[in-house]
DRENLO-586385 format. One record per residue (C-alpha): residue in three letters; y, x, z. Coordinates in steps of 0.02 Angstrom, whole numbers, plus 50000, padded with zeros to 5 digits. Layout:
AlaYXZ;...
END
This chain:
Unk503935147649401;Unk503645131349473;Unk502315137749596;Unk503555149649632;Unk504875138049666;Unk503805125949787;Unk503335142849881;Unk505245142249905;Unk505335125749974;Unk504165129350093;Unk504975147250147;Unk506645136650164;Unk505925124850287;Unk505095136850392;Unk506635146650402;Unk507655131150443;Unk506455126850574;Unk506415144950647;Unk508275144950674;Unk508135127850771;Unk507385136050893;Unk508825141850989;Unk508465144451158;Unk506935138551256;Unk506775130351428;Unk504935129651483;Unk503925127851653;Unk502615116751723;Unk502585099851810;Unk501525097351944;Unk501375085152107;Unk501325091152303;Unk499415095852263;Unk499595108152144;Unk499025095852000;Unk499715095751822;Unk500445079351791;Unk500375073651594;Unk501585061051485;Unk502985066851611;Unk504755065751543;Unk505835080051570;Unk507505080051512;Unk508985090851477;Unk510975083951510;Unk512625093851458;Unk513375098651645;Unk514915095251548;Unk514905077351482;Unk513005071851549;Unk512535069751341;Unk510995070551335;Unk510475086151226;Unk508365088451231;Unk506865079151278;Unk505065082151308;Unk503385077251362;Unk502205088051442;Unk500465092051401;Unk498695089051478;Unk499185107051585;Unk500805099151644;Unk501835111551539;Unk503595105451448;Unk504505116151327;Unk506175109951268;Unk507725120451136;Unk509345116751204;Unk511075127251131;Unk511425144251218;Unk512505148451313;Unk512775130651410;Unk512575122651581;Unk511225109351573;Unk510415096951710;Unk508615096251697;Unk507875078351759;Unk506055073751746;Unk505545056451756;Unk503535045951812;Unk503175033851865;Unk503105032652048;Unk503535051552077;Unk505195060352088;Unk505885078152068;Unk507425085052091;Unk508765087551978;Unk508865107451931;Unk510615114251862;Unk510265127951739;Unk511305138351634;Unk510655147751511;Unk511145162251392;Unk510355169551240;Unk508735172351339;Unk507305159151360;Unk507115150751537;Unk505675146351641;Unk505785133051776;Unk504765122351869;Unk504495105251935;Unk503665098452100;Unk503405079852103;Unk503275067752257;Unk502945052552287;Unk504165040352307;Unk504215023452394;Unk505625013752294;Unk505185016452109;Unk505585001852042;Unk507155009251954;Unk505775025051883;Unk505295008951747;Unk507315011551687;Unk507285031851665;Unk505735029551577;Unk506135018251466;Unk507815027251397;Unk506785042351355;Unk506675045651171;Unk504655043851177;Unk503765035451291;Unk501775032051296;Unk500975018251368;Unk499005017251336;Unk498935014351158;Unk500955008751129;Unk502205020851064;Unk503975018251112;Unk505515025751009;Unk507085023351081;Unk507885024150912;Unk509845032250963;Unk508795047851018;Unk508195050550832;Unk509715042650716;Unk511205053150649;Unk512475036550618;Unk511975037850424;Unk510525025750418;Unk510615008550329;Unk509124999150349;Unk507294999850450;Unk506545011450332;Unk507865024850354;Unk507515026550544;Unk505685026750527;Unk505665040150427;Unk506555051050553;Unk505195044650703;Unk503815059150739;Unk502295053150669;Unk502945038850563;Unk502995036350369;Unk503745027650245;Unk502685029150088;Unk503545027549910;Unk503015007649904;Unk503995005850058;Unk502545002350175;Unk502795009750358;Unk501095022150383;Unk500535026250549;Unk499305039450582;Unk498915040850381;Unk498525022550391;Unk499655006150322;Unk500244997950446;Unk499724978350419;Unk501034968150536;Unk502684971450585;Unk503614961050719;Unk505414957650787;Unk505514955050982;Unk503714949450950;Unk503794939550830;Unk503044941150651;Unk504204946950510;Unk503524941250353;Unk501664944250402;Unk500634951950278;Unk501484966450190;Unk502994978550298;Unk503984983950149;Unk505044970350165;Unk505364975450326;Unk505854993150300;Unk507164987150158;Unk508184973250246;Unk508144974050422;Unk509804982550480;Unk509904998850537;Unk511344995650671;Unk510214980650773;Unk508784993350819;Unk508554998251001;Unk506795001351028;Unk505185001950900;Unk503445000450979;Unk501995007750898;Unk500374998450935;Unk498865007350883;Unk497034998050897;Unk498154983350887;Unk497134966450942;Unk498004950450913;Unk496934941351020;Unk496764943451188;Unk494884938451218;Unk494334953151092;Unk495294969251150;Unk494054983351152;Unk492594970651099;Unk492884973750886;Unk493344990950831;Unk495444990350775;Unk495715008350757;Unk496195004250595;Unk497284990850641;Unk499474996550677;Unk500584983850730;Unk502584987750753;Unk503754977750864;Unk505534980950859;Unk506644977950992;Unk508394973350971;Unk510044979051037;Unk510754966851167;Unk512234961051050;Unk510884955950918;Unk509984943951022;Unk510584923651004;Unk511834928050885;Unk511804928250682;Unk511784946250638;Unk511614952350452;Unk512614957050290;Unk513064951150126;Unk513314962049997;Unk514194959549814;Unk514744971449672;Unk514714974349482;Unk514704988749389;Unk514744995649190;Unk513695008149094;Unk513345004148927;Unk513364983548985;Unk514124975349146;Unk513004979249299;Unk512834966249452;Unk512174963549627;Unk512164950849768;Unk511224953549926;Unk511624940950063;Unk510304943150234;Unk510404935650373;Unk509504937850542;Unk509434925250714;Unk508514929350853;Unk508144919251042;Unk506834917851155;Unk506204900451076;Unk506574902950897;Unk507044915650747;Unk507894914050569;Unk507654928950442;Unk508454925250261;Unk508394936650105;Unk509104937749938;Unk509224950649801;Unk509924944249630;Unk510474961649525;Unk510054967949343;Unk510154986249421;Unk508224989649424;Unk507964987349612;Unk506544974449615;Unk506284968949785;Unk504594959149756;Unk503284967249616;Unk501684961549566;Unk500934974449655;Unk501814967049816;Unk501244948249761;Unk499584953549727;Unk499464966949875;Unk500414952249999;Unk498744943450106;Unk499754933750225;Unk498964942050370;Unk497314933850333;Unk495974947050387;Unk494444949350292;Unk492874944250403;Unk491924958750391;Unk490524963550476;Unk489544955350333;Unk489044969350247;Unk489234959750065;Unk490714963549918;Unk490984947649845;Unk492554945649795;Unk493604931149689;Unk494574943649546;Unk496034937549453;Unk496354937649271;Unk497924948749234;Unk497634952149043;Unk498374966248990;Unk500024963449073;Unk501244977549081;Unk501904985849243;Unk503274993249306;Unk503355014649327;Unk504355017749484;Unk505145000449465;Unk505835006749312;Unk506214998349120;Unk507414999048993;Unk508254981749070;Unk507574972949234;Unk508324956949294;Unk507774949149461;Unk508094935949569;Unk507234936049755;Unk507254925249889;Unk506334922650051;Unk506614911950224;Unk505524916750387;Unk505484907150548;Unk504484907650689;Unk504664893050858;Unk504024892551046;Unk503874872451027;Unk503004874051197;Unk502084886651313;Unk500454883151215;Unk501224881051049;Unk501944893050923;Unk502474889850758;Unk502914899750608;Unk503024901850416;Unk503904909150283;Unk504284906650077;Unk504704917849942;Unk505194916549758;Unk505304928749642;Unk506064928649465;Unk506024943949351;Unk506324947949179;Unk505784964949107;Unk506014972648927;Unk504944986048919;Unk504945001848776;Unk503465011848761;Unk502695025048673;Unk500975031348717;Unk499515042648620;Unk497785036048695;Unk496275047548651;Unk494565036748625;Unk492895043848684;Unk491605040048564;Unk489685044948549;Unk489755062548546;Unk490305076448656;Unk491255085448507;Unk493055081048578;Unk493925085848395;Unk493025066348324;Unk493865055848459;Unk494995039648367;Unk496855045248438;Unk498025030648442;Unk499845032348443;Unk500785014348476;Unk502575011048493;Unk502914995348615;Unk504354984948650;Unk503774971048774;Unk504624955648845;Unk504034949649022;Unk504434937949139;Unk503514932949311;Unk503924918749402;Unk503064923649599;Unk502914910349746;Unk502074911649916;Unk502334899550055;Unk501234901150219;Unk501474890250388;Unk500364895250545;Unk499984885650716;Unk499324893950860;Unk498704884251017;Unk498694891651193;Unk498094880351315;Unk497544892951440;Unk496834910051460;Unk495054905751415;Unk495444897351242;Unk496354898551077;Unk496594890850890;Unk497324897850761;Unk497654889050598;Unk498574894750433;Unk498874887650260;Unk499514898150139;Unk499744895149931;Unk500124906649805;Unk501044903749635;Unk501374915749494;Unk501744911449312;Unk501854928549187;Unk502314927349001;Unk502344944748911;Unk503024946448703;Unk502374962348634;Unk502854967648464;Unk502014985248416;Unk501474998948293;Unk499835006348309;Unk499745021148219;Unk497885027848182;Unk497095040848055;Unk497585034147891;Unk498085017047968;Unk499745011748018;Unk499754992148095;Unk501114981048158;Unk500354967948293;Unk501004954548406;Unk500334950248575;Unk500904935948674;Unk500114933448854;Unk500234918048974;Unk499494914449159;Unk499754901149298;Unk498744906149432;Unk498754892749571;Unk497824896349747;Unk497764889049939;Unk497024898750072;Unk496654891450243;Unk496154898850388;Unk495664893750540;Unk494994904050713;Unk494524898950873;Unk494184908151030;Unk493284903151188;Unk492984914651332;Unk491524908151459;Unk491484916951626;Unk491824938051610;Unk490284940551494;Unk490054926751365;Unk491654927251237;Unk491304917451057;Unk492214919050923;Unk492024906150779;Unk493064910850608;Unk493294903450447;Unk494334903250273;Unk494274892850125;Unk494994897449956;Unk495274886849813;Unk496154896149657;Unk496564891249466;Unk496954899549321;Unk497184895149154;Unk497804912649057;Unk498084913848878;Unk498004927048731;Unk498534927948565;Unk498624942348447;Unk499284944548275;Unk498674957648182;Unk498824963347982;Unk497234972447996;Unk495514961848014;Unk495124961348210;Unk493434965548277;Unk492504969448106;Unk490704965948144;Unk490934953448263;Unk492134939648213;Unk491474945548011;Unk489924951347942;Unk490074969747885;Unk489414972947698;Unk490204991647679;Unk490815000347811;Unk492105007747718;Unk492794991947614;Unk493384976147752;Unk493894967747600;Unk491944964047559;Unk491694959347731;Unk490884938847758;Unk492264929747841;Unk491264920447990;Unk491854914048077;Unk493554921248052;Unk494454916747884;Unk495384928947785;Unk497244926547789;Unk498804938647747;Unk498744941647958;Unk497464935148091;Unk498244925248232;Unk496824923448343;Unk497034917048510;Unk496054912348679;Unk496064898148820;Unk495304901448969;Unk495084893549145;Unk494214896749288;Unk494254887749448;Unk493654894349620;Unk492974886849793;Unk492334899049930;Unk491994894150103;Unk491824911050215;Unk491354905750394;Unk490594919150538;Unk490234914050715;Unk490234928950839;Unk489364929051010;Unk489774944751144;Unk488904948451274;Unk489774960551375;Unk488504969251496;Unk489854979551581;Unk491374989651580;Unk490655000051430;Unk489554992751337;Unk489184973651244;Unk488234966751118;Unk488704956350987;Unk487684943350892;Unk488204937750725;Unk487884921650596;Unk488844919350467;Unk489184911250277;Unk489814915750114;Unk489884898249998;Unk490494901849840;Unk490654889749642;Unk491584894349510;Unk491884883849343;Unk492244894649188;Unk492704890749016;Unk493514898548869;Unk493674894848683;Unk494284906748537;Unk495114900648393;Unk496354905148239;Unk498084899548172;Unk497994901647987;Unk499384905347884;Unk499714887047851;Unk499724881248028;Unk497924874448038;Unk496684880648192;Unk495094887748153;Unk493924884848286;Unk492544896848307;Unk490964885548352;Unk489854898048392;Unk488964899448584;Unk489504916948583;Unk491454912348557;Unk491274899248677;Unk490924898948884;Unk490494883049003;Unk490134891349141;Unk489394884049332;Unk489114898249460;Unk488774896449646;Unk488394910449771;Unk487744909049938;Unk487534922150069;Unk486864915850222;Unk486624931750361;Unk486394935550539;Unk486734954550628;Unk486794962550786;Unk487794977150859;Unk487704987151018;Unk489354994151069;Unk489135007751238;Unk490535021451280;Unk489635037451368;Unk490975050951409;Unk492015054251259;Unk491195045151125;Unk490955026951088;Unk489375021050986;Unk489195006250874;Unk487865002950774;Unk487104988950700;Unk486254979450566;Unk486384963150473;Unk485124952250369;Unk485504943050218;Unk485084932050113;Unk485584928049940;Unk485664915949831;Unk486454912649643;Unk486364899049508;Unk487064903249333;Unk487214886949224;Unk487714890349035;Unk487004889248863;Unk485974872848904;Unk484954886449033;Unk484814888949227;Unk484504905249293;Unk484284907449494;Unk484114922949596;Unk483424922749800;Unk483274939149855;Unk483434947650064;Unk484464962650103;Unk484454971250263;Unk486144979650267;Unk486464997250429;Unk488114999950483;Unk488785013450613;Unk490325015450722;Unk490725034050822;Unk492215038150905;Unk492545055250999;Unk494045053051088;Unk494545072051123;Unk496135069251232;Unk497205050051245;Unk498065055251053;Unk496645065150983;Unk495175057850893;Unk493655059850763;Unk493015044750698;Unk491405042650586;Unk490895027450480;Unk489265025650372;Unk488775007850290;Unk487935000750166;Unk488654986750063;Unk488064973749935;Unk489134970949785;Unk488814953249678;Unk489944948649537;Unk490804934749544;Unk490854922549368;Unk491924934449250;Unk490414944549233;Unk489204931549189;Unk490144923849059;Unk488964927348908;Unk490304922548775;Unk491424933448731;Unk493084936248804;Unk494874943348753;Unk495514959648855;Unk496744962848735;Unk497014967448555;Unk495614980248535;Unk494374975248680;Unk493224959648692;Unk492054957748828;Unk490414950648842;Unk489664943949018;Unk487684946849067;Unk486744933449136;Unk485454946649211;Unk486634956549324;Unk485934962849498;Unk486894967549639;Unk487174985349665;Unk487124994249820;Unk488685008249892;Unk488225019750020;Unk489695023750108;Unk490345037450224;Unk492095042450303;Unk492505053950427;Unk494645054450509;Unk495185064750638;Unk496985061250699;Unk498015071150840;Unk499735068150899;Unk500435081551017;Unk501795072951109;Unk502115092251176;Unk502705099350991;Unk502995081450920;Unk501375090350794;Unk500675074350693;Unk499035079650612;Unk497655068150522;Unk496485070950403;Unk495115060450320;Unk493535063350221;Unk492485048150124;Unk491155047350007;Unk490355033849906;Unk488925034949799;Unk488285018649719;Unk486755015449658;Unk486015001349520;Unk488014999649498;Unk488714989149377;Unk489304996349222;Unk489924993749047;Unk488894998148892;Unk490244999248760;Unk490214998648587;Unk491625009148517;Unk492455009148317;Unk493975017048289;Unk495315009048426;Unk493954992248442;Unk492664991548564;Unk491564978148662;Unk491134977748827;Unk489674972748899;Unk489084973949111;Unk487414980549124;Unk486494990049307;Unk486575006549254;Unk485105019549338;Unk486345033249320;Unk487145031449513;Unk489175033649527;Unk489985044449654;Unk491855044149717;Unk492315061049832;Unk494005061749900;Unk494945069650060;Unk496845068750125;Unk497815077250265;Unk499425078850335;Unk500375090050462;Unk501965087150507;Unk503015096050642;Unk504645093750707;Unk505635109550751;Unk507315104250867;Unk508095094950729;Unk507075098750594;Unk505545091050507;Unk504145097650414;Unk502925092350327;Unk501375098150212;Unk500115083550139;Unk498595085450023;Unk497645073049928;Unk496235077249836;Unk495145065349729;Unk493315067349627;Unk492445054349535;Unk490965056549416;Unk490645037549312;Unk489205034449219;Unk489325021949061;Unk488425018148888;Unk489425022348730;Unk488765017648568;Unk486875016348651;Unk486955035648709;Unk487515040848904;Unk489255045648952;Unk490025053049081;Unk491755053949130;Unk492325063949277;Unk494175063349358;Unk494715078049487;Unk496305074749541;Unk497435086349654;Unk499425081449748;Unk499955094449840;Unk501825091649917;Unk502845098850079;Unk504555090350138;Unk505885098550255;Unk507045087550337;Unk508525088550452;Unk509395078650567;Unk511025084650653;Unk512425073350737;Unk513795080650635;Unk513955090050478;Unk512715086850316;Unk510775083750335;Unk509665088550174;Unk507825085250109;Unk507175097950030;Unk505345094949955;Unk504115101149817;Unk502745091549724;Unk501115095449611;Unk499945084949543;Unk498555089749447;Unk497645078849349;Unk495985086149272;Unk494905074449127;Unk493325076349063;Unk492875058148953;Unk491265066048886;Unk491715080548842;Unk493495076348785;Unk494385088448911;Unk496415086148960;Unk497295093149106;Unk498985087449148;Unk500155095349280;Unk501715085749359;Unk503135097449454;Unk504355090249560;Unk505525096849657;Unk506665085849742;Unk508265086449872;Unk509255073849970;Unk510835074850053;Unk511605063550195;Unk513465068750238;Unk514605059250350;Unk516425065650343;Unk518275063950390;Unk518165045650488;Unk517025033850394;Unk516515041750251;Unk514655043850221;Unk513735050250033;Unk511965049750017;Unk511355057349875;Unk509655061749798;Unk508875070949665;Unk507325075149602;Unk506645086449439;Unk505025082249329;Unk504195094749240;Unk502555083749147;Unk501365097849040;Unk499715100448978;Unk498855117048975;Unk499895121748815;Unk501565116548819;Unk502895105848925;Unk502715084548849;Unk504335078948940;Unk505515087449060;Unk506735076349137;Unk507855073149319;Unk508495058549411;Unk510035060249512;Unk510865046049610;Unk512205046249725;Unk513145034449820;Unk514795036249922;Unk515025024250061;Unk516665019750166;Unk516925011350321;Unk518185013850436;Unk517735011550612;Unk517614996650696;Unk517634985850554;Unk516484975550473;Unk516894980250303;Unk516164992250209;Unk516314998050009;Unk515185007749890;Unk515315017049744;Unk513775021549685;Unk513225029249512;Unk511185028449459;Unk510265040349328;Unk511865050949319;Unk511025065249196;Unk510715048849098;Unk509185051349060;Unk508245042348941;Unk506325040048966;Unk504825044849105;Unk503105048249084;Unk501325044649129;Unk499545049249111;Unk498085036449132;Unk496105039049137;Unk494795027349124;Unk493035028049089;Unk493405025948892;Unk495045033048849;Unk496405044348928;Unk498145041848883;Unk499855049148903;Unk501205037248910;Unk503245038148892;Unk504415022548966;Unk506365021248920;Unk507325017749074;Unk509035009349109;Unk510625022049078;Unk511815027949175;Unk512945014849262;Unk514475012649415;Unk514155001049540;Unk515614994949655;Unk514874984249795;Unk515624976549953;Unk514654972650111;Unk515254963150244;Unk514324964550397;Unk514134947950522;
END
């Protein structure tokens, strides 16, 4: 049925798309030589009231095809730079049309720049200009919503703005930065109603001195341009409501926006209890500030941070989420060679989280009907306390030189109160976790650029991090944790014999950890070009990775009467010193010939690592000479195939060293290894991207493949729900397949798209001393079919599939997740707008159907026109339903997971818009 019913989806959208067709005007442009002429604009105006109706761009052959309405009289204009054509009146019927354009040359084009530039699309080298009216129906709120309607632009479900089937990584207003370092909170705050233009900057290059020297394919900048009443004045909204459900709802959003040539102003705020969290953990975490890893390197060493076991957030949603968010941006001209800018943001957000989930433990054998099944019932407190605050200088003096300097620190203090059952064979166990981390860090960065003459540019870069943490665990548990490790076993079968050492027996074990590990690392890497001509340059590299880490940890237990019980042991205890040095040089030879572009090169390291614990030193020197490769085809100016092959290092950083043990959670210790090598990826990708400005056709499509070798892996020891983890370089090599693609089309008014992602992984661990393997295939298949008329209602109409295939050593579970899903945007009678979305999920194994549940929102706005007031009613989870699922794999368990949302509640907001 459901197969059936996305088949429908996708015959609806094609059948939508066919009837925007309408009627066809097509020809060829060409100048007084008979040559095609490409990227020409060609337009189509109502005779009647000069609106325009169609756009398009022609091709490499100089041909245009544009749909206008039948039976009308239009004006055809075409538009380059520097040429001119005449303006053709056409009326056409029910029958397609064919006419053509000569172009001349033209000795006053100076006002060519201004029909350009109100086109709805207009390419210049690598920039991609939307003039925003041309694609926006008059019911879009914020940034996000007009993306979304842009050919070739995405707004994944995080909120980041994709480009190309890549994340974009800065966004900027009238050229400055907005928030630099993540774009989500771009595409949920910045107003709708100030956008004029948004510029698309592909193989986006910051600094001037290295365009076309480093490879930024990867690298999407997008500048938006304001409308002409947005620029020195305050612009913005504040928005406040409450609402009931089964307890009193509220929200308050004030945001507020300045712009000017010298200086800008964004601030945000988001205090509701409604579920919308406008800063995760995912977005503190996932939020660099801009700073750019160094590359080029060739070495994976990177600084990890201790999470515990925190919970997180499905889909942003919980039984009850409270947050508080805040954030101030400002950037300032001080002089021509000065520029300032920073930002802050706070985050406060409480979380109460039910859960019920059945985990499946692999164990020793490949007989799947043994495996320890785990049923626990959850209901978790949390609270996380986020701050980031960055300031950044750059320095101008002239063309030849630049300095760029940034300071950025990062804040976050978690607590999480878990009270649970864990229900197990004949065991049934109540147990209390409480969890607590400060995690403190500063990042500087500083860059400098000097160009000397046309062929000598150097580029000196460097970053310092220095991070703390200081997590702790405690669990309470009536059953004795980790038999055989914090006891003695004497019979397997009676704990009550067991020797208590060092725990002591008590009616339940509070046993609890302190950790703390502090970090220094110094990354520095000088680059020297030599540009030998137009096409080609060379690049010598030296560069740095400094790296000590402190680490130390300490179990102990609360007994019944209040005393501690320190467990003396080494093994319960770490003092950890670790430093890491990688000191390299490389070279790469960069050369264009015809349609491809070549980079290749190689680097040389050396390594060097001191592990001081347990009264012992052990040191490790060791060389590594590191390939990597660079080829781009460029087919046409929007079509490419790019190929990328490396090899890279990976080194642990302290966590893994640590030989005493260390809390996970309530059922997992780990154990570090002194005697870890580094392990080696081999790794290949190959994208191919094509934009067709012709048929607005957005296609990419990427391939990679990683196979590891000597990787680090865990050799657990499993009993019952308990196991211990310990890092070991396995022989048995790890391998990671997985390929993604996209089309999407836009028909007239309509959108289509289709997207795949496909995903293969084969791990290799040790499980009770014996090999096992667990191998993930995972399959999303989804199409979306979008309209976007002036008047009248506009509708989403999509179908999803994921497929989710397990096999934990011979413990086999497929899982399949339906969803069909429809939007609506309506704007009636005068000022009257609903948006309203819904989407079906249909979760099953192979058997039978483990959860079936919708979502359905709506909201109805009204504003009548011309004012600045505007009022909301808007109603959340109206089926009221009660819970959502997920499914989780891992190398030693799979689960299946089921989270009680927030009910069904009324929201009555008022905005008021400056």
């Amino acid at each position: 049925m459901h197969k059936k019913l996305g088949l429908l989806v996708f015959l609806i959208g094609i059948s939508l798309a066919s009837t925007a067709q309408k009627v066809q005007i097509t020809g060829f442009v060409k100048d007084s030589l008979g040559d095609p002429i490409a990227m020409a604009n060609v337009i189509a105006y109502k005779k009647l009231d000069n609106a325009m109706t169609s756009y398009g761009i022609t091709n490499d052959q100089g041909r245009y095809k544009i749909s206008v309405p039948n039976n009308e009289t239009y004006l055809l204009k075409v538009s380059f730079i520097g040429l001119t054509a005449e303006t053709k009146s056409i009326t056409v019927t029910t029958k397609d049309v064919i006419s053509d354009f000569e172009m001349k040359s033209k000795e006053n084009s100076l006002d060519e720049v201004e029909i350009v530039y109100e086109m709805p699309v207009v390419v210049k080298g690598d920039t991609l200009v939307y003039n925003t009216d041309s694609f926006v129906n008059g019911t879009e709120k914020k940034l996000g919503d007009v993306l979304e309607k842009l050919p070739g632009v995405e707004v994944n479900e995080n909120g980041e703005i994709e480009v190309e089937g890549k994340t974009v990584s800065k966004v900027m207003v009238e050229g400055k930065d907005f928030f630099d370092g993540d774009s989500k909170l771009a595409t949920e705050n910045i107003p709708a109603d100030a956008l004029d233009k948004v510029e698309v900057l592909r193989n986006y290059e910051d600094v001037g001195q290295m365009r076309g020297l480093r490879n930024s394919q990867d690298q999407i900048a997008i500048n938006i341009k304001l409308k002409e009443g947005k620029k020195n004045f305050w612009f913005g909204d504040i928005t406040a409501g409450s609402g009931v459900g089964e307890t009193e709802r509220y929200i308050i959003k004030p945001k507020l926006f300045y712009y000017s040539p010298k200086y800008s102003i964004n601030v945000l705020t988001d205090i509701n209890d409604i579920g919308e969290v406008p800063f995760t953990m995912r977005d503190y975490f996932n939020f660099t500030g801009g700073f750019r890893n160094l590359g080029r390197g060739g070495t994976s060493f990177n600084i990890s941070t201790d999470d515990l076991a925190f919970a997180t957030l499905q889909n942003n949603r919980a039984n009850e989420v409270d947050t508080k968010f805040g954030a101030a941006n400002f950037s300032l001209t001080a002089n021509k060679k000065l520029d300032l800018s920073g930002y802050g943001i706070a985050s406060d957000t409480r979380v109460d989280l039910i859960t019920n989930t059945q985990r499946v433990y692999i164990d020793d054998t490949t007989d799947p009907t043994d495996n320890t099944v785990e049923e626990t019932i959850d209901n978790t407190w949390q609270r996380s306390k986020l701050g980031l605050l960055k300031l950044s200088a750059s320095y101008r003096p002239n063309s030849s030189f630049r300095m760029d300097y940034d300071i950025f620190g990062k804040l976050s203090r978690q607590k999480e109160d878990g009270t649970f059952r864990s229900i197990r064979s004949t065991v049934s166990e109540d147990i209390n976790e409480k969890l607590e981390n400060t995690t403190f860090s500063i990042q500087q960065n500083m860059n400098a650029y000097y160009t000397l003459g046309t062929k000598h540019i150097f580029s000196l870069e460097a970053q310092h991090l220095s991070q703390n943490e200081d997590p702790f665990y405690n669990a309470i548990r009536s059953e004795i944790p980790f038999r055989g490790v914090f006891t003695q076993i004497n019979n397997p079968l009676l704990p009550d014999t067991d020797t208590f050492d060092p725990l002591e027996e008590s009616e339940n074990y509070s046993v609890n950890q302190q950790k703390e590990v502090k970090t220094n690392k110094l990354d520095a890497k000088l680059d020297y070009y030599y540009v030998l001509n137009k096409k080609s340059n060379l690049n010598f590299t030296f560069g740095s990775t400094l790296s000590n880490q402190n680490f130390e940890s300490n179990i102990f237990q609360i007994l019944d009467n209040g005393n501690q019980n320190n467990f003396e042991a080494n093994k319960f205890n770490n003092d950890v010193k670790y430093s890491f040095s990688d000191l390299y040089a490389g070279l790469h030879y960069k050369f264009i010939k015809g349609i491809f572009t070549f980079n290749p090169g190689v680097s040389v390291h050396n390594y060097g690592l001191k592990d001081q614990q347990l009264g012992t030193e052990i040191t490790q020197n060791e060389w590594q000479v590191l390939p990597d490769l660079f080829v781009l085809a460029q087919l046409r100016q929007s079509e490419s195939l790019r190929f990328n092959y490396s090899i890279t290092a990976e080194y642990t950083d302290v966590n893994r060293l640590a030989a005493g043990y260390v809390f996970n959670n309530y059922n997992s210790l780990f154990q570090g290894n002194r005697n870890l090598e580094n392990s080696l990826y081999d790794n290949y990708s190959l994208n191919y991207f094509n934009f067709n400005m012709f048929n607005y056709t957005n296609i990419f499509a990427q391939i990679s493949y990683s196979n590891r070798r000597n990787p680090i892996k865990n050799t657990s020891v499993i009993t019952g729900i308990n196991r211990v983890d310990t890092p070991i370089n396995s022989n048995m090599e790890d391998q990671i397949l997985s390929a993604n693609g996209n089309f999407a089309r836009t028909f007239g008014k309509i959108k289509g798209n289709l997207r795949a992602n496909i995903s293969w992984s084969s791990f290799n661990n040790i499980v009770n001393t014996l090999p096992s393997e667990s191998v993930s295939f995972t399959q999303v298949y989804s199409t979306e079919w979008s309209t976007n008329f002036k008047k009248g209602p506009n509708f989403d109409l999509g179908y999803s599939l994921t497929v989710n295939d397990y096999d934990n050593n011979g413990a086999k579970n497929t899982f399949y997740t339906n969803q069909p899903f429809a939007r609506l945007d309506w704007s009636f009678a005068k000022g009257f707008l609903i948006k309203s979305s819904y989407r079906y999920y249909d979760y099953r194994n192979t058997k039978t159907t483990l959860n079936e549940y919708s979502f359905w929102d709506a909201d109805l706005f009204y504003q009548k026109p011309n004012s600045k007031w505007e009022y909301k009613l808007s109603v959340t989870n109206i089926l009221d339903t009660k819970s959502i699922n997920q499914d989780n794999f891992n190398e030693l368990y799979n689960s299946t997971s089921s989270y009680v949302i927030q009910p069904r509640y009324w929201i009555l907001s008022i905005k008021y818009n400056l």
